[in-house]
N, C-alpha and C positions, 0 to 999 in steps of 0.2 A: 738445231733450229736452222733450215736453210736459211742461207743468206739472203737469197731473192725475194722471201716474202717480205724483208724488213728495208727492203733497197731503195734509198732516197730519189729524187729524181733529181739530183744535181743543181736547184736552183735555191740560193740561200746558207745561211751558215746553220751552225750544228747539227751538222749531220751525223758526226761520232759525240757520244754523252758518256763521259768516265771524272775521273778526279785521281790524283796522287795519289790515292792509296793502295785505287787499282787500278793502271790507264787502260788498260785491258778490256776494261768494263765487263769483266767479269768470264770471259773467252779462253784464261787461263787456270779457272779456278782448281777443274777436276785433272790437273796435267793431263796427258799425251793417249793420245790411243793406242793400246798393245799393235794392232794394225799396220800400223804408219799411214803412210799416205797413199797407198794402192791397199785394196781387199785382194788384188792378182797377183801381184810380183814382192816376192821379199825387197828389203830395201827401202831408201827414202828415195823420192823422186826430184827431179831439177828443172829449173825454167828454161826457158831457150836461152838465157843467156850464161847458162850454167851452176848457179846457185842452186843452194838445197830450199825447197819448200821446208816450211815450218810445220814444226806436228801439229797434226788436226786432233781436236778435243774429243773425247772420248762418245759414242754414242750414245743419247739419251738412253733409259728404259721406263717409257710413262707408265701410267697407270691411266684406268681404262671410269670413267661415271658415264653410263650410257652412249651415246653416239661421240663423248668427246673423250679426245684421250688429254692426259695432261703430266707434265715435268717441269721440275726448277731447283731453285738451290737457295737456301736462307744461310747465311753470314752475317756471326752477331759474337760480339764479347766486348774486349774492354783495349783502350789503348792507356799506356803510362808514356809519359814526359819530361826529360831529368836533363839536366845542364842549363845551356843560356838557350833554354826554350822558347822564350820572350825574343828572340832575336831576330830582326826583319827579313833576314836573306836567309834564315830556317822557315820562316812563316810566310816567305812571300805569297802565294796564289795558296794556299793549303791554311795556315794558321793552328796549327796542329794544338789542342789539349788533352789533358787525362779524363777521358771519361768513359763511361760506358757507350756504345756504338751498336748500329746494325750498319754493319758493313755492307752487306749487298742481297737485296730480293731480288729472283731474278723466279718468274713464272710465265710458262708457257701453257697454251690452249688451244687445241686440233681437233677439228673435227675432218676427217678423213672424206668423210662420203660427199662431201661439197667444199671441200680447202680454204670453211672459216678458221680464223686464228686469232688468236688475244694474247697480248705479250704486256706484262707490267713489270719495269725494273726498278729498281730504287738506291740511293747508297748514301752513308753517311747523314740519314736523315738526322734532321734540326742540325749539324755542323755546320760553320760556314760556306765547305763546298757540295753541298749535298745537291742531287740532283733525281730528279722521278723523272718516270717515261711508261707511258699507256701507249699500245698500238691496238688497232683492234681493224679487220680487213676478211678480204675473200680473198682467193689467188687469182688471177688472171680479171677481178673483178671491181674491186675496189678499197683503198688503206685509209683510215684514220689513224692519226696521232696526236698528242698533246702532252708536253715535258716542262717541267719547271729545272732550272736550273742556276747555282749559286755561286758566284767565285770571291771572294775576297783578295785584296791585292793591297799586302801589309807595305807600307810604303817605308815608314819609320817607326822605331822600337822606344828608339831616343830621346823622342821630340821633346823642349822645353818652349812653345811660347806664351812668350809672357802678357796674350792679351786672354780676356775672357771673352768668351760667346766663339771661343772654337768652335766650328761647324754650320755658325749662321753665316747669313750676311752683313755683321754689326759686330767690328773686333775694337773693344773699345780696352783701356787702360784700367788695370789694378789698383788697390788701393798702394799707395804707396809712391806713386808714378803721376804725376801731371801733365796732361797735354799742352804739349809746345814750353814748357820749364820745368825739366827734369834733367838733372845733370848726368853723364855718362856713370859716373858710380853710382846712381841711385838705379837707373836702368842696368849696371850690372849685377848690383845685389838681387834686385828681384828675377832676374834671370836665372841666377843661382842658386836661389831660393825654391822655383819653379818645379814640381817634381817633375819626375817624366812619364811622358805620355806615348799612348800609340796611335799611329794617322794612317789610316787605310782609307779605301775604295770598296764599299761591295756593288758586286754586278750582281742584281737578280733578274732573271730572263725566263717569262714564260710564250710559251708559244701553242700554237695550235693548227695541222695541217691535213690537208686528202688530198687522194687522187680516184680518179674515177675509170675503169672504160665505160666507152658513153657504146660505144663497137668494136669491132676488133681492127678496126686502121685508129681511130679517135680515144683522148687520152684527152683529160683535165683534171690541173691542181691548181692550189692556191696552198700557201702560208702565211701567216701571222703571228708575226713574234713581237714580243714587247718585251725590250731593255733597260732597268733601272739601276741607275748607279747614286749610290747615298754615301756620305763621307767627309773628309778633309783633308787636303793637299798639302805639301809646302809650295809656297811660290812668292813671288815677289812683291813688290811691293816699297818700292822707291819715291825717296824725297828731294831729289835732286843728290847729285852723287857731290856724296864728303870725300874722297879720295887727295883732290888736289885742296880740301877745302878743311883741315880737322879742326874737329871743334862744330860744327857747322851741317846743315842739313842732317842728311838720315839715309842709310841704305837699310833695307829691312828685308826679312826673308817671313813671311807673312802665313798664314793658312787660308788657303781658299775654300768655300765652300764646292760642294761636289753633289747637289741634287738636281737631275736630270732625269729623261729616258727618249725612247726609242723606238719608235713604232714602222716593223719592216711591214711590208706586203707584197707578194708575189704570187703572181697567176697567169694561167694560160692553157692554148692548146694545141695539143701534138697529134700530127696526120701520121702514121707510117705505113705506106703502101709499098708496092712489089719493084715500084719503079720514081713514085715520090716520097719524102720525107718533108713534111712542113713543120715549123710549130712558133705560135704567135703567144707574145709574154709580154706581162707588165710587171716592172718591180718600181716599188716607191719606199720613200723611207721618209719620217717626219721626226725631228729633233725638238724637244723641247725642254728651257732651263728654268727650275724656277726662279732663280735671281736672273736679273741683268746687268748687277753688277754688286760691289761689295767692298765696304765702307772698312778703316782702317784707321787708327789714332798715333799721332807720332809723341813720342815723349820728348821729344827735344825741340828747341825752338833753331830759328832762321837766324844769321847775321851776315848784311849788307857787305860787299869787297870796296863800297865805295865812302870812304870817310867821312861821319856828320851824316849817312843816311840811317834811315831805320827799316827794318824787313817788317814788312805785313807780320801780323800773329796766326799764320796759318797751320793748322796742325790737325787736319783729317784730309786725310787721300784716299781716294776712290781706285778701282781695278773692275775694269768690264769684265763681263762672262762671256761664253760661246755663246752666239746668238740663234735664236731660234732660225731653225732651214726646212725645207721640203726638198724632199728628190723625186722627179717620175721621169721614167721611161719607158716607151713603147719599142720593141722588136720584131720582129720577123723574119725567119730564117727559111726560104726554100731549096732543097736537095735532091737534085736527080743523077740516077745512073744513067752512065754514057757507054756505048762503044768500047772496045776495047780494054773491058773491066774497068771501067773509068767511074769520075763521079765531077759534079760541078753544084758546090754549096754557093750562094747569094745570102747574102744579112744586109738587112737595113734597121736602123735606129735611129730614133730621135727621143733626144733627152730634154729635164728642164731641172736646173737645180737654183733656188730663188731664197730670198731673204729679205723679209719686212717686219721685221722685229722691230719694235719700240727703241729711239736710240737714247742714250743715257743725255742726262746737262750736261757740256764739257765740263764744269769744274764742280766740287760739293764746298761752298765755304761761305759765310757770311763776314758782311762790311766791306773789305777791300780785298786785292791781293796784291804785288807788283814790292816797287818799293819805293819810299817816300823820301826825298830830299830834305835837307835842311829839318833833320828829327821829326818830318810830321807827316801825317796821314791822312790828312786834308785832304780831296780831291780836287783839281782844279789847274788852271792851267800852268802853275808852279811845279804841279806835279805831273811829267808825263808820264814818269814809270808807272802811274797808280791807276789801277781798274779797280770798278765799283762788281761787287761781285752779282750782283741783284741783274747786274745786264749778263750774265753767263754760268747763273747756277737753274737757270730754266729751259725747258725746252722750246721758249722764244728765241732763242740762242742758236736754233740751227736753223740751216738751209730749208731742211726738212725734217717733219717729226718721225718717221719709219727709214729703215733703208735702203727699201726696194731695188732691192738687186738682184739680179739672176746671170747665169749662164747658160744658155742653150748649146745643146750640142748637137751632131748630125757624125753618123757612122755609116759608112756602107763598105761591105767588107765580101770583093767576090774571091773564089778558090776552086782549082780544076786538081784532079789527082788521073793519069793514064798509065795503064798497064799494055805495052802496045806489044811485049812479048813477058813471057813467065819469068825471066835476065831482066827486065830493062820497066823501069817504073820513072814518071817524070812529073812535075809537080808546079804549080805557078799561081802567086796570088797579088791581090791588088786590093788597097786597101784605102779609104778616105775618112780623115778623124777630124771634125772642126769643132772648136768651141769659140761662142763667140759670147760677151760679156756685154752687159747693157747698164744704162744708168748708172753714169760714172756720178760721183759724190764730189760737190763742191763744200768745202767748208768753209760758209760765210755766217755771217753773224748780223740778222738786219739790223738790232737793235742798235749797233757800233757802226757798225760798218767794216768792220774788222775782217780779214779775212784766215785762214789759216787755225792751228790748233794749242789752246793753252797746254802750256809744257810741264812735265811733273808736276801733276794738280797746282800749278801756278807758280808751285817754292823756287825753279829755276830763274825766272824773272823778280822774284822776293829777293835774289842773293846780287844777281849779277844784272844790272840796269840792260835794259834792250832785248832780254832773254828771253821776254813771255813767250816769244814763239809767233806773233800776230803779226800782218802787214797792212797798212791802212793807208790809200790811195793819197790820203789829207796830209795826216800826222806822221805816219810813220812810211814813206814810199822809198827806203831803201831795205828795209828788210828784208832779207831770205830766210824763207817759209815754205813748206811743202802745205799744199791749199785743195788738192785733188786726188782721188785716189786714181789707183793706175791700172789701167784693163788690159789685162793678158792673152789677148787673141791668138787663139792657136791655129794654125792647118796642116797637118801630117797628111801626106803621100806616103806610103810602104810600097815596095813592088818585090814579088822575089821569083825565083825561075832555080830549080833542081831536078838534078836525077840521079837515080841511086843504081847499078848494073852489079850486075852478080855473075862474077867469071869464075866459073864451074862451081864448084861444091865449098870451095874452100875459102876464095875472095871476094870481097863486095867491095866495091869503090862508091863513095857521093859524091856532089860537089850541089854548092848552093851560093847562086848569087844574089843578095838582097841590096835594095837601095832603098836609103830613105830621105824624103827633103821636108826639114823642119820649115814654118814660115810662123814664127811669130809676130805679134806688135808691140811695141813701144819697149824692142829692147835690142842690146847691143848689137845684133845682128839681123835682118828682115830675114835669112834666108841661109839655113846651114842643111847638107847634105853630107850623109854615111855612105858609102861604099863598102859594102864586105864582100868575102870570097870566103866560105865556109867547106872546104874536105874532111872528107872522113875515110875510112878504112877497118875492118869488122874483115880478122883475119883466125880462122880455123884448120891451119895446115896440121894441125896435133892433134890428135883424137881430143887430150887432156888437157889442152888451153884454149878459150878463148881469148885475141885479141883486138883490143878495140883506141884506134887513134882519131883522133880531132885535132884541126889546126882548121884558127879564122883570124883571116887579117881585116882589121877596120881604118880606115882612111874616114875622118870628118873634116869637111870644109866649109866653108861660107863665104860669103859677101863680104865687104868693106866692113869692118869694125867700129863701130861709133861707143867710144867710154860712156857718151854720155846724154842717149836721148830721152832724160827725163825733165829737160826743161820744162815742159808743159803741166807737169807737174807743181809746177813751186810757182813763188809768186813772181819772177821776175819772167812769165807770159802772161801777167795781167795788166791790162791799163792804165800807165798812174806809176807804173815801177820806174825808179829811176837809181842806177847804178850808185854804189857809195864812190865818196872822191878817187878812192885805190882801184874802184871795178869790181864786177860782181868776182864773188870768193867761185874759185874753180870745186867744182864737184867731186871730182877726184882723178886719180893721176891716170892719163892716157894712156902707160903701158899696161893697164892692169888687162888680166882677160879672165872673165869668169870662168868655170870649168865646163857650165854646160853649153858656152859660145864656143870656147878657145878650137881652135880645131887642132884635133888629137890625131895619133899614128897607135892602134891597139894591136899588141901580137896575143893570142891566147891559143895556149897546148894544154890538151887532156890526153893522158895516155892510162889507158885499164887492161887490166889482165886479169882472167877469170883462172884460176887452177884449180884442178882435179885429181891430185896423187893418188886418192881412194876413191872407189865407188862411195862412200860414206862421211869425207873428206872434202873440206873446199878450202882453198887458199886465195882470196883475193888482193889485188895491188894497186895505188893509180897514182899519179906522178900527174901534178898540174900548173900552170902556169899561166899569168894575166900582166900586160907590161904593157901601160899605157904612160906615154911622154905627151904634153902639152907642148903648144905654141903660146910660149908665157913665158917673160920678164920677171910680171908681177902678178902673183896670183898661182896656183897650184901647175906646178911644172911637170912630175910624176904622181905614179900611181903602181905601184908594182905588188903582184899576191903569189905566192909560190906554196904549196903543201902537196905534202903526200901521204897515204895511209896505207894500212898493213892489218889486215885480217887475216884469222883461223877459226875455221869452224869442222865442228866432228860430232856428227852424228852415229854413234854405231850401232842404237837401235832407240825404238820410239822411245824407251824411258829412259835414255841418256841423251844429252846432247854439251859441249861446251863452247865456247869461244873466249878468243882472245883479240881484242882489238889494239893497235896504236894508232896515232895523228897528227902529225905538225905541219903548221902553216905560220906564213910570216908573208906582212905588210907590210910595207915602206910607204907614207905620203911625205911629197918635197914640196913645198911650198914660200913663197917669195913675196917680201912688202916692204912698204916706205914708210919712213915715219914722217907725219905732216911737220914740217918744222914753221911752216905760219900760223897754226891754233887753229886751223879751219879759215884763215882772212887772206890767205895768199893766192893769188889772179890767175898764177901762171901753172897748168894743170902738164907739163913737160916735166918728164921723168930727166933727175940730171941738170932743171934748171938751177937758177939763180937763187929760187926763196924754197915754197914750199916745199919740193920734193927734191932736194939736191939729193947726190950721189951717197951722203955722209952721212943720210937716215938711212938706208937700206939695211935690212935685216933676213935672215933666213932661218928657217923651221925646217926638220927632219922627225916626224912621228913614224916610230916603228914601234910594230907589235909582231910577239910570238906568243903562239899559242900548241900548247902541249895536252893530247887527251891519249886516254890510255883505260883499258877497262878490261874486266873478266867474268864470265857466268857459268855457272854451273848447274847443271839440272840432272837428279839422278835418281835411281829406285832402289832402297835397298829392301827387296822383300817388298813387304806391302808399307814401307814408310819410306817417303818422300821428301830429298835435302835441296835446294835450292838454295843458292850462293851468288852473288855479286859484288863486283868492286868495280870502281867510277871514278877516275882520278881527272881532274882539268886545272892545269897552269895555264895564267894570259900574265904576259907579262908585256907593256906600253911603256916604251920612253919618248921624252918629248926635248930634242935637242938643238940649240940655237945659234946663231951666227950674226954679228952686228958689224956694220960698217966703224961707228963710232959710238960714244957716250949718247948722244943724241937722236939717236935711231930709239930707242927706249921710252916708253912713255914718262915715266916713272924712276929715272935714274938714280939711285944710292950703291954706295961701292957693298952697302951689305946686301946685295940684290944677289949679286954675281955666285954662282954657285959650283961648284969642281966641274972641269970639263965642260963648262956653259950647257948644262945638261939638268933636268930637272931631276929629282928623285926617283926613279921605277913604278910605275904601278900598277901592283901585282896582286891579283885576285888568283888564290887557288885554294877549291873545294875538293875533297877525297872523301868518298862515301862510300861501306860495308852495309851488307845484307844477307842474313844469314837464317835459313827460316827452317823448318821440322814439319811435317803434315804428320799426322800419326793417325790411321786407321780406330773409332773406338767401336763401333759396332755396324753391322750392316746399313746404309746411306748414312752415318756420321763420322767425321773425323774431327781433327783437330790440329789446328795451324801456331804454333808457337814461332813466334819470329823477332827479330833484334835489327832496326836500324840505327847506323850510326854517320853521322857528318858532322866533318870537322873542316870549317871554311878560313881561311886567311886572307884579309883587307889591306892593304895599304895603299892610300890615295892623299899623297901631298896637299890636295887642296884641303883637307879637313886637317893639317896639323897644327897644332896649338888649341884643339878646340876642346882636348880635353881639363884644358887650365880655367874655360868659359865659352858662352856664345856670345857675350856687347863687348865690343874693341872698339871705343870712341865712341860715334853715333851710325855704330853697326853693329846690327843686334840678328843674330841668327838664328832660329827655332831648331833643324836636325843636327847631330854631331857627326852625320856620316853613315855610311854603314860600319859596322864593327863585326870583329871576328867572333869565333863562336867554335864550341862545341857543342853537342846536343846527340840525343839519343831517344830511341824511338822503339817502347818494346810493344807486342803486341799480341793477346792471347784472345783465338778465336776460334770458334765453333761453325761446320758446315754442315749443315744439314740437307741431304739431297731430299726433293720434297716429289 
């Protein structure tokens, strides 16, 4: 089936349609063509850059019903299932069971004497990831298509939570369990009690696309794809955090619901002439959820830190959803050839991406929330911790009832390419990116007067007097509250300037110099600039190596650093704010520097070598390296990545081929922080002062990960039956190592905290998977594929230990245990029928 008749046009996703079973989609079914990859020359042939092409699939031989000829291939029998089948990380995107299967329809349809064509493929129908695909077109004249397609994305095998109405948006309590008075054992047992469940995501996605020629300069297409995802999540779902409080509040790990979709659309049209190239496109995209948000029952009640008071009885919490968004953009790209085999592309765009979704009530609770003095819940001016919930469970309660937000953006991106001798090519581009955000959001509260936003559905203000989160120009004018959301306006400048000379036959030299100046607003820096210097080198002194180097230095700097320009944000830039007696509480410490402010000094080396000891033979090598050091105290100091890999591969003729791969890379991040030693209430935001940030809190972080891949394949003929072998080995191994000034740098200090070497436990993920498969010839177009997978995965991740004893530890109660390890086995007996 040529390729070209089926050839996307580049704008939109799935463009390639397969699943697990075969990524292939079906391109490997009939192995390799006795041939190879020339009908002229013995041999496999190679890229320019040295590599062997892969063998091309065997040649149809259709069959002839009047003016159309036609070929295909039916795949169908049965799969078995046997070990910790059920296990998430064997079933992630696949979800694999025992059934019977059609693996793969794949039919084509030619009619020769005018180059119509009809292509249907299909695989793993009714499975989770099954997917169909209709094309149907002329050559040089016009394509239809339309594909449905399914993935499941098992998230947890594990899962016990202990609310019912998983999947909606209404998680309410058990029998057994009461909202807001159920003690931590009662919430244990039923946890324990809870069988296990599985929480997945399905994505189902259909679409539908053409292209036209309208002439032979003029082209038009569109797509239309629709995205749906149905399911349940784990996710949060907090009551004001019990940590420093036990006994008290709720931390919950919750199930969100998951029903949504996604409606893309793309279109446009392409000129291509002798001497212009144009083509004008619109893509949009519209999200839409059906909840906007989703309700949640606490079993545990509240208790006040302040003696003789009493906590509101509040015990349902609420959690928003993505909000519904539109996306459109308009483009246009003109290209002309120039002089000197040259070319000069122009792109302009402009975008709009906006949101006016329904906003939720700040809080979901009846009678009061806050907390009451002297054991009562009276409202009234005895009580000022106490709100009436009736003024903030409606959407009287906001500023405004929708969000109306958007971002527009503006692109114009020009680019020159000259060829001013057959040696010497030189290249230059200029680029302008702005996004600019509108309708900043005030949270104000007419009803009140209130300004600002209620905090964990209210219960943080229920425990701790002054907490709710509100500032009120009247009653409450020393508050600090974030009151505004915060608009991220961007402006990117790119500029880059190259050339690449070729001294004689054997050397090439580049060099590329790029600048870029970020300008953002309302954040630590207005104004950061990149500087790079990009060489390369593409050396062929050897008949039988290629080699190829890369080295780029990057220099980022900026303006004056400000920690901290989000006052305008919070409520002490609104009128009425009046400092508490100690001063407003500092924001955070002055030396910190974010990573994508800080300005950095980056070295990065790639070094590849292509080898060729056989005509039939290839050995490839590459050696790489990335070493980025920050300007930072506080906040992420390094960043360093180093690996390298080792391939063989040997083809010695089209029905053999093998390879052997290896792989190691290793990451270091260094990272640096203070411990607040005033609670959050200390004035003085100097690293090394007097209160909050003394020298005594500092603490330091070393995350390093290595990772190990390793692999082998085999492909062979004996006679007319066909062995195919593989092995997939991957170690990652993450440690995450500490350093402390003092006891006090620690959030959380207990001497059984401290762990050997101030280092946490290792966490090491390693999968190793065998593939061993038989094709056996049964009679003229049928065979038969017997085959055996096997994977055996190893988890270990310190955050989930102890989880196997329970998920409720006090008034924290968590739905997954983790991933867990696993073996599993995957056999599979199936029939091909050439059609």
């Amino acid at each position: 089936m040529p390729v070209s008749v089926i050839a996307d046009s580049g704008v939109g996703v799935d463009t390639w349609r397969a699943n697990k079973l075969d990524p292939t989609a079906g391109a490997t079914i009939n192995g390799c063509d006795d041939r190879g990859t020339s009908w002229l020359l013995p041999g496999q042939r190679r890229s320019p850059t040295g590599n062997l092409y892969a063998c091309p699939a065997p040649a149809p031989h259709p069959d002839e019903h009047g003016d159309w000829q036609y070929y295909g291939v039916l795949q169908m029998g049965y799969l078995g299932t046997g070990g910790d089948d059920r296990n998430a990380l064997w079933n992630r995107y696949v979800d694999w069971d025992s059934s019977l299967i059609l693996g793969l329809l794949d039919l084509m349809f030619e009619r020769p004497d005018d180059g119509t064509y009809a292509n249907v493929r299909a695989s793993r129908v009714s499975d989770d990831d099954q997917y169909y695909q209709a094309v149907f077109g002329r050559a040089g004249s016009y394509k239809v298509q339309a594909f449905l397609r399914d993935m499941p994305n098992v998230l947890s095998a594990n899962a016990k939570p202990i609310w019912n109405g998983v999947g909606t948006n209404s998680l309410t309590l058990p029998a057994g369990l009461t909202p807001g008075r159920s003690t931590s054992a009662e919430a244990a047992a039923v946890s324990a009690a809870t069988p296990e469940r599985t929480l997945s995501v399905k994505r189902s996605k259909q679409g539908l696309g053409f292209s036209l020629y309208l002439t032979p300069q003029w082209t038009a297409y569109a797509d239309l794809s629709d995205e749906e995802r149905k399911g349940a999540r784990p996710y949060g779902g907090s009551f004001f955090f019990n940590f420093p409080f036990p006994a008290n509040g709720g931390v919950f790990e919750t199930t969100k619901p998951i029903d949504d979709s996604t409606i893309n659309l793309n279109g446009g049209l392409r000129y291509a002439g002798s001497v212009w190239r144009m083509d004008f496109a619109y893509s949009g995209s519209f999200y839409r959820d059906r909840y906007t948000r989703y309700t949640f029952q606490s079993p545990f009640g509240l208790y006040p830190v302040v003696p003789g008071a009493v906590s509101a009885p509040l015990y349902q919490g609420q959690m928003s959803t993505e909000p519904d968004n539109d996306y459109h953009n308009l483009k246009a790209t003109f290209t002309r050839k120039l002089p000197m085999n040259g070319e000069l592309s122009l792109t302009a765009s402009a975008g709009r991406m906006s949101q006016n979704d329904t906003l939720i009530a700040p809080i979901d609770c009846q009678g009061v929330f806050g907390l009451g003095l002297g054991g009562s819940l009276q409202l009234g001016p005895k009580n000022p911790f106490l709100y009436s919930c009736a003024n903030w469970n409606t959407s009287a309660a906001l500023s405004r009832k929708s969000a109306d937000m958007r971002i527009d953006t503006t692109l114009v991106d020009a680019r020159v390419v000259l060829q001013p001798t057959s040696d010497l090519s030189v290249r230059g581009g200029l680029r302008f990116n702005r996004d600019d955000y509108r309708n900043v959001y005030l949270a104000y509260n007419p009803l009140t007067g209130d300004y600002g936003y209620v905090s964990e559905n209210g219960t943080q203000g229920s425990v701790v007097p002054g907490e709710v989160g509100l500032f009120n120009p009247l009653t409450d004018r020393s508050a600090v509250t974030r009151v505004r959301s915060l608009p991220l306006d961007i402006q990117i400048v790119d500029a880059n300037f190259g050339a690449d000379w070729k001294l004689g036959d054997r050397n090439t030299l580049g060099a590329t110099f790029a600048f870029n100046r970020y300008e953002p607003t309302n954040r630590e820096r207005q104004r950061i600039d990149d500087n790079s210097l990009k060489l390369t080198w593409v050396n062929r002194a050897l008949d039988w190596l290629t080699f190829r180097a890369n080295y780029t230095y990057l220099k980022q700097t900026g303006d004056r650093y400000n920690y901290n320009p989000y006052d305008f944000t919070y409520s002490i830039s609104l009128p009425g704010y009046v400092p508490p007696p100690g001063g407003t509480p500092a924001h955070t410490v002055d030396a910190l520097r974010k990573y994508d402010m800080s300005s950095r000094d980056e070295h990065k080396l790639d070094l590849m070598a292509t080898v060729m000891p056989r005509d039939d033979m290839t050995v490839s090598a590459s050696l790489r390296g990335d070493w980025n050091s920050y300007d930072a105290q506080i906040g992420r100091q390094a960043y360093h990545t180093v690996g390298a890999t080792l391939q063989w591969e040997w083809q010695p003729a089209p029905s053999t081929n093998m390879s052997v791969y290896a792989a190691w890379d290793r990451s270091q991040l260094r990272l640096a922080n203070v411990q607040d030693q005033g609670d959050g209430a200390g004035v003085d935001p100097h690293l090394g002062g007097s209160t909050n940030y003394a020298l005594k809190g500092l603490w330091w972080e070393r995350d390093t990960q290595r990772d190990y891949y390793a692999g082998a394949t085999l492909n062979h003929r004996f006679g007319r039956v066909r062995l195919d072998a593989s092995w997939n080995y991957l170690y990652s191994r993450g440690l995450d190592a500490f350093a402390y000034a003092g006891p006090s740098a620690l959030a959380y200090f207990v001497d059984s905290f401290l762990v050997p070497g101030n280092a946490f436990p290792p966490m090491i993920y390693r999968v190793q998977s065998f593939t061993f498969g038989v094709t056996v010839p049964i009679v003229e177009r049928v065979s038969m594929r017997l085959f055996d997978y096997y994977e055996r995965g190893h988890v270990s991740d310190w955050h989930y230990f102890g989880f196997g004893s329970g998920l409720a530890y006090d008034h924290r109660v968590y739905t997954d245990g983790g991933p867990q390890s696993y073996r599993a086995n995957l056999v599979g007996l199936l029939v091909n029928v050439q059609l």
